[in-house]
Every structure is written in structure tokens, then in C-alpha cells.
N, C-alpha and C positions, 0 to 999 in steps of 0.2 A: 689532653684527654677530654675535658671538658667541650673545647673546640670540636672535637670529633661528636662525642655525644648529640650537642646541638646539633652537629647538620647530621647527624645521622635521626634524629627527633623529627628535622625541619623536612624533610626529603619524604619521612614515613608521611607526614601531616598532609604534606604536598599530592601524594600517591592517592591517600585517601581522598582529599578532597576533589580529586579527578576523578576516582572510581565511583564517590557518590555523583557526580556531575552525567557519568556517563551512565549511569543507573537511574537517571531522574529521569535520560531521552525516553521523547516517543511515548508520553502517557498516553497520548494517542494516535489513534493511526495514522503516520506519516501520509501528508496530501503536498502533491507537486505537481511533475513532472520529467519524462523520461524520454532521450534521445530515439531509442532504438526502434520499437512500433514502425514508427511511420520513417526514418531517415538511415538508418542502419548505420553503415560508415561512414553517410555524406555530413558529417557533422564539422561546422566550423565555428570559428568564434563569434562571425557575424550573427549564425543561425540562435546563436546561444544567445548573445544579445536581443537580437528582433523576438524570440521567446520570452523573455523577459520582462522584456517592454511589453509584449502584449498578455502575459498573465498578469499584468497592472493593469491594462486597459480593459479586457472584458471585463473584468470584474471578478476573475479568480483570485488574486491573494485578496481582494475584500470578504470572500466565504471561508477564505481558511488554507488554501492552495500558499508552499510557501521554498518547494526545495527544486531547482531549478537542475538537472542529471547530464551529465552527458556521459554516455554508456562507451560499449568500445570504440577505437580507433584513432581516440585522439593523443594516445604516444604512439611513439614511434622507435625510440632505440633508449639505448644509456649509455650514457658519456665515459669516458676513462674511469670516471671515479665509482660507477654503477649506476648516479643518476638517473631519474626514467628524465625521459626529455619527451615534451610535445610537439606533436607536429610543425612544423616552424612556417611550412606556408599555410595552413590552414587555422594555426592559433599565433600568428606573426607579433602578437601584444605578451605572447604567453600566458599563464593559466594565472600566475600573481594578480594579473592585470584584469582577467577577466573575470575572474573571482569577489576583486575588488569592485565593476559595474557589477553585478550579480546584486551584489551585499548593499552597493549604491539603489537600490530599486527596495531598500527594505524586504529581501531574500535572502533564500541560505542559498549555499551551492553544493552540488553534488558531482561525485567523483568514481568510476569505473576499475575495478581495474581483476584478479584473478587469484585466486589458489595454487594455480598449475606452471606448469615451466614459461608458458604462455598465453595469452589469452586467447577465446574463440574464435577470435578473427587474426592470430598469430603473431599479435603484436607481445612485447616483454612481459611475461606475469612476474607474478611476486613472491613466488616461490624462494625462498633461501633469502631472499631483502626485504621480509616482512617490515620491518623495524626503520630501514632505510626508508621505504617506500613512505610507513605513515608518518613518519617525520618530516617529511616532502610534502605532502598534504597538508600536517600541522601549518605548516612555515606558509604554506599559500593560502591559508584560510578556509579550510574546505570544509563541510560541515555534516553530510555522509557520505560515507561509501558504500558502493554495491558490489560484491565480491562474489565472482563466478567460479565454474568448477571445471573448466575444461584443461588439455593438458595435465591429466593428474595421476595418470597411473605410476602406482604405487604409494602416492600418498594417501594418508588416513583423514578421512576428514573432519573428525571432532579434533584432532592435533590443529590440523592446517588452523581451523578458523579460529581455536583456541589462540592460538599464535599470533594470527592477526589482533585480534578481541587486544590481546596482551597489549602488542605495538600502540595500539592506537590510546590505551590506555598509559603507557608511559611516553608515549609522540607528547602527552599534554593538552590536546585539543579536543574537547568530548565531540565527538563522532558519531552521528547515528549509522550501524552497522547492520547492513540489512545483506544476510546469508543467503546466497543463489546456487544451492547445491541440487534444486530441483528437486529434493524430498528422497533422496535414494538412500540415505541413509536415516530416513525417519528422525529430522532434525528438531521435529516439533517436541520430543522425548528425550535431546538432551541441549538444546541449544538458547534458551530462557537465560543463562548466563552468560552467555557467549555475544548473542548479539541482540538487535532490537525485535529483527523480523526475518524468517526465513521462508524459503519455496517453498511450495507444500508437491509443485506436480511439473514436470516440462514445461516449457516455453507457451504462453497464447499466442493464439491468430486470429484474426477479423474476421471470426466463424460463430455462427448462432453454438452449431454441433460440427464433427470431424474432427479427425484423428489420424495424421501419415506419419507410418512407424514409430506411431508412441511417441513421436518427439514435438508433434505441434500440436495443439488441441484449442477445437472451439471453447468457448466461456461455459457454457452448458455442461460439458464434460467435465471442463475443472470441477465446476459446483458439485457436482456429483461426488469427486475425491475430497471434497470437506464434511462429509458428512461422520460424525467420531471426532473430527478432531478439534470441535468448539473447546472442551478443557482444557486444551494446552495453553488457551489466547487470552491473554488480560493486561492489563496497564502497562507498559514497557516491553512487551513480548508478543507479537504477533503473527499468527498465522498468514501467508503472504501466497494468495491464488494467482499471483501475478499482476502486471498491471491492465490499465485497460484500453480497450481498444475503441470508445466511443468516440466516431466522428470521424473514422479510417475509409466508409465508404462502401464494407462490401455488406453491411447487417441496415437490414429495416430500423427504423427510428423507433420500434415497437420493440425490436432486437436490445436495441441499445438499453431504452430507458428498462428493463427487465436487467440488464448486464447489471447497469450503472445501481439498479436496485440492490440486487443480491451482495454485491460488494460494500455496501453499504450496511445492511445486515452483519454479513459475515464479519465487520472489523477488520476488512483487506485494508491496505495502505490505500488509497484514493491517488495514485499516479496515472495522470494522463498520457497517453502516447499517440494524441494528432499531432495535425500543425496547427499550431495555438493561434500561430499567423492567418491562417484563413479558416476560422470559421463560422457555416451560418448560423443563423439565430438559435436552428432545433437545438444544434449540439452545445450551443453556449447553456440555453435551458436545464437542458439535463446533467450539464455538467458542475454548473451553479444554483442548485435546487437547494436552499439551506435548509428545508426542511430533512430532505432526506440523509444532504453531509450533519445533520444535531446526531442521528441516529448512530451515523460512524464513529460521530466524535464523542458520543454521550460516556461520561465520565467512571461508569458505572465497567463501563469495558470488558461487556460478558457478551461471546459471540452467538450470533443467531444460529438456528439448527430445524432440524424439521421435524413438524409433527405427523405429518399425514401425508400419505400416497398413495396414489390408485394408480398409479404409471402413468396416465396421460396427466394427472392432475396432482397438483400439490402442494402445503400448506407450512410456511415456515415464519418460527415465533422468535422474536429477540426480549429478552428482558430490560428495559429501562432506568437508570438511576432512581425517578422520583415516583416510582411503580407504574408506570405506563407500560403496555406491551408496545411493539410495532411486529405487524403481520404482514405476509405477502401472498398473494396468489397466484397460484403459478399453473400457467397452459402450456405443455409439451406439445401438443397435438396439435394438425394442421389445420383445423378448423376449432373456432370460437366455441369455450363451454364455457358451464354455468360452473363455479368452483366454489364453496361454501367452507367457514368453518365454521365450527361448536368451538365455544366459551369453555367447556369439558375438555378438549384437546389442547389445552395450556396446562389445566392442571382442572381438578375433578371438581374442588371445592368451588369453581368459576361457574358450575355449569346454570347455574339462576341468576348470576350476575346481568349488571347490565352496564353496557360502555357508550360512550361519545364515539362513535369512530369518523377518524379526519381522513381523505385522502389526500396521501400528501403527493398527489402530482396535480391534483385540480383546486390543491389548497384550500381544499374549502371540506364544513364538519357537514356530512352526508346525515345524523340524528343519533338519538340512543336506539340500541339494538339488546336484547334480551335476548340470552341463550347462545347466538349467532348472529352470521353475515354471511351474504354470497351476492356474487357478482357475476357478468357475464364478463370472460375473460379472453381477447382475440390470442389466432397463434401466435403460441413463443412470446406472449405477452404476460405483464404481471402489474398485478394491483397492488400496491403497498400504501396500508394503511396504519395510523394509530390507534390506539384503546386508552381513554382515559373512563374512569369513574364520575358517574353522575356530582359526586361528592366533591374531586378535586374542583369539576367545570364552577359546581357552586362558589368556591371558594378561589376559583381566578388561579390556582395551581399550576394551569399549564405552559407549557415554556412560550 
């Protein structure tokens, strides 16, 4: 009896101390990188390697980039026993092994796999082997998953991901769990326990705007579907616009550093989805701007939202840990305006204030502004700057 009690004591102890471990992930917005963007199913072990190597070498995990994804197609079936099994000429080391270079590079790794009977691209989902599958992942060292929604009718999907959520919690291994249900069933209203981060809209594409059949959509568009749902998003829960697509090729550098902006705002996860392997200088830039990843990562983890709009123009404010704003200015329209805000459009009691404001792509403090600021802002272009008080700059306050 006693015998019993202990391990019935020791198992509860054990439970917990996992459930607090996986309740700790993701205080901030998970920053990586993600297979599918730029390579779809051409994913191999080599590719995942050479990725790795070179999110060491630009200089992304030194800013904070640190979960290295590969999305679908790399199983392939399950073995007599239901195993999922990986592709074997395209991961011929298997996933133990390449998990293990991953983790060698001072990286996590990340892991793909579905909700539904199969995944998107029709390889085995994990449907009915919730439990099998994360145990599989514990044992390989995997450090999130990204868990898609296709193949699913008939299932419910706060059960489904609950399920998963579960698995992964008695698999033993905390897991960052990041819900790819595309927002269909308004995940942002019950999924805060469930996992780290969820969709909030369809899939991106390397589109400023556009939209084919509701299922792809420019960055612009998503932005638009965040606006209301900044209160769901804070420290271990995040709203998840999708990843990004800077450095893909079909958006102006103007296009991008605007994308790369607003994500950064909003407390989107910061996953890249180039080739990490080749790129030039712009997109290393913009994708290693530590000023603008403080913003994502600021600890405070309240997401940005908008205050002002005229339709072609428009104005959105994030709140800061150590009371700094950061602002952006945003041009829809196809030619260059002048976009301005009032100090009053944060909040009323601001409106005689006076700020520092820094731009943080030209890194440099542009003066103190009273009342306001305005800029000339090119198309589909955006300004993002900070606000600190005359009072902190005196006192050396700013990060």
C-alpha cells in the first residue's frame, strides 16, 4: 500500500512538473524557421542541416532565431507496429540523428505533423495515435510541433488538439505546440490552454495583398484579420498570422521590411520561410534588425493594434514593458503620403507629451516631438518607430 501511494505521489509530482514546464514555453514569440514557404515537400535531411548551419552563420540564432521546422512530407508510412516512419531516402540518418545536428548547432527542432486521418499533403496524420505519435517525438528529441487540420471531417477540434495538448504532456518532453487550424473555429477563444500559438487566418503567400478562394492571402490581408484579436495574445499564448515570407522574391524590399514590421508589432511567432542558404544582404537586414525582434520579444507581451485609419493611411501602437510606445506608419496606397500621428491617439492624457522618437530601421533618434509625428511614407511602405519620454533618455532608461 504504501508502495502504491509513493508511486502514485511520485507520477502525480512528475505530471506536474511537466505540465508546469510546458506552461513556462514560448513566453515569447517563438522565432525560427519553417520548411514549407519556400520548399514545400522538397525537404531533406541535407536541406535541414545546410539550414542550420546557416541560421548560425548569418547571424540569426545570435538575435534570437532558435527552432529549426520541417513542415510536411517528411513521413512516409507506419511500420506494423503504427510507428510513423521518415522518409528513408530523403532522411537516410533518420530524424534521432538529425535532431541530434539540430540540438549540436545550439538549436531546438521542430516537427510537422496533423489532426486529421492525414496530413495535407496525404501523408499518415495522427489522428487515433495522438499519444503514440508524441512519444515518438519525446524519444527523438523534438522540441515543437506544428499540428495542421486537414483530413478532418468529422472531427471537433478543441477535442482533437485537446488530445494532442494531452499526449504531448504525458509523452514527457515540453513541447512547444503551435495549433494550425487556420482560425475556423476561433481558436484564439478557447485554445490559451491547449497550446502555445494558434492560426488566426489561411495559409500566406509572397503577396503584399490577394486573395484565391479564401485559401491564400497576401500579409496585408492577414493584418487586417488581426485587428480585435490583440486580447487573446500574451506570455505563452499567441496569436499566429502565420509565418513569413521575407526574402521569397515576389514583394519589394519596401513590401517586406513593412511585413517584417507588423509581425513584429502584432507578437506573431517570427518564423522565417526563405532559403536561409542564400540570402542577400537586404533580407539578412531585415530579418536580423534587433531593434525591431526587442519589440516582438519585449516581455511585457501585449499585442500591437490600431489606432487610426483613413483607408489609404494608417496608425498602429504597441505598448512596451518599461512604458515606451512603438508606433508604425502605414501607406496602403500606390503612391507615397505624408501619415502622421497625435500623441492623443495612444491615449488622451498624451496629448502635450513629448517623446524621443527612434527609427528603428535607420537606428538612429530622429529628436523630441510634442503632440506628434509624421512622415512621408512610400507604397505599401511603413515607418516604425519608438517613443520614449524626455525623462527616461535623461536617466539612460532606454534599452
Amino acid at each position: 500500500m504504501i508502495k502504491y501511494v509513493f508511486t502514485l505521489v511520485f507520477t502525480v509530482c512528475i505530471s506536474f512538473m511537466y505540465a508546469q514546464k510546458f506552461e513556462d514555453l514560448a513566453q515569447t514569440p517563438p522565432m525560427g524557421w519553417n520548411s514549407w514557404n519556400k520548399f514545400n515537400c522538397n525537404v531533406s535531411e541535407q536541406l535541414i542541416k545546410e539550414t542550420a548551419d546557416a541560421m548560425v552563420s548569418s547571424g540569426m540564432k545570435a538575435v534570437g532565431y532558435q527552432y529549426i521546422v520541417i513542415d510536411d512530407c517528411w513521413q512516409i508510412e507506419r511500420d506494423p507496429n503504427g510507428k510513423i516512419v521518415a522518409d528513408p531516402e530523403r532522411f537516410p540518418s533518420g530524424i534521432k540523428a538529425l535532431v541530434d545536428y539540430v540540438h549540436g548547432k545550439g538549436l531546438k527542432f521542430g516537427i510537422y505533423s496533423c489532426a486529421g486521418t492525414k496530413t495535407c499533403q496525404e501523408r499518415p496524420g495522427s489522428h487515433g495515435k495522438e499519444l503514440m505519435d508524441a512519444k515518438t517525438y519525446a524519444d527523438w528529441g523534438v522540441d515543437y510541433l506544428k499540428y495542421d487540420w486537414c483530413f478532418t471531417d468529422g472531427i471537433e477540434p478543441i477535442s482533437a488538439y485537446t488530445t494532442m495538448s494531452e499526449a504531448i504532456r504525458e509523452a514527457g518532453r515540453p513541447m512547444v505546440f503551435s495549433i494550425c487550424e487556420w482560425g475556423l473555429s476561433k481558436p484564439w477563444t478557447w485554445a490559451a490552454t491547449v497550446g502555445h500559438l494558434w492560426r488566426t487566418t489561411y495559409d500566406i503567400r509572397d503577396w503584399y495583398d490577394g486573395e484565391i478562394e479564401g485559401n491564400f492571402l497576401g500579409w496585408s490581408i492577414i493584418l487586417d484579420k488581426q485587428v480585435g484579436l490583440e486580447r487573446y495574445s500574451g506570455p505563452g499564448h499567441w496569436n499566429d498570422p502565420d509565418m513569413l515570407e521575407v526574402g521569397n522574391g515576389r514583394q519589394t524590399n519596401t513590401e517586406y521590411q513593412a511585413h517584417f514590421s507588423f509581425w513584429a508589432l502584432l507578437n506573431a511567432p517570427l518564423i522565417a520561410g526563405n532559403d536561409l542558404r542564400n540570402m542577400d544582404a537586404r533580407t539578412i537586414e531585415i530579418l536580423t534588425n534587433k531593434e525591431v525582434i526587442a519589440v516582438n520579444q519585449d516581455r511585457l507581451g501585449k499585442q500591437g493594434y490600431k489606432i487610426f485609419d483613413s483607408g489609404d493611411t494608417e496608425v498602429w501602437c504597441k505598448n512596451l514593458y518599461n512604458g515606451d510606445y512603438c508606433i508604425i506608419l502605414f501607406n496602403r496606397a500606390s503612391s507615397s503620403q505624408q501619415v502622421a500621428v497625435q500623441w492623443e491617439m495612444i491615449a488622451p492624457e498624451l496629448a502635450t507629451s513629448s517623446y524621443m522618437v527612434r527609427d528603428l530601421w535607420k537606428h538612429k533618434n530622429l529628436g523630441y516631438f510634442k503632440y506628434g509625428f509624421n512622415a512621408e511614407i512610400p507604397s505599401h511602405g511603413a515607418k516604425m518607430i519608438r517613443l520614449t519620454t524626455m525623462d527616461k533618455m535623461k536617466l539612460n532608461l532606454t534599452p
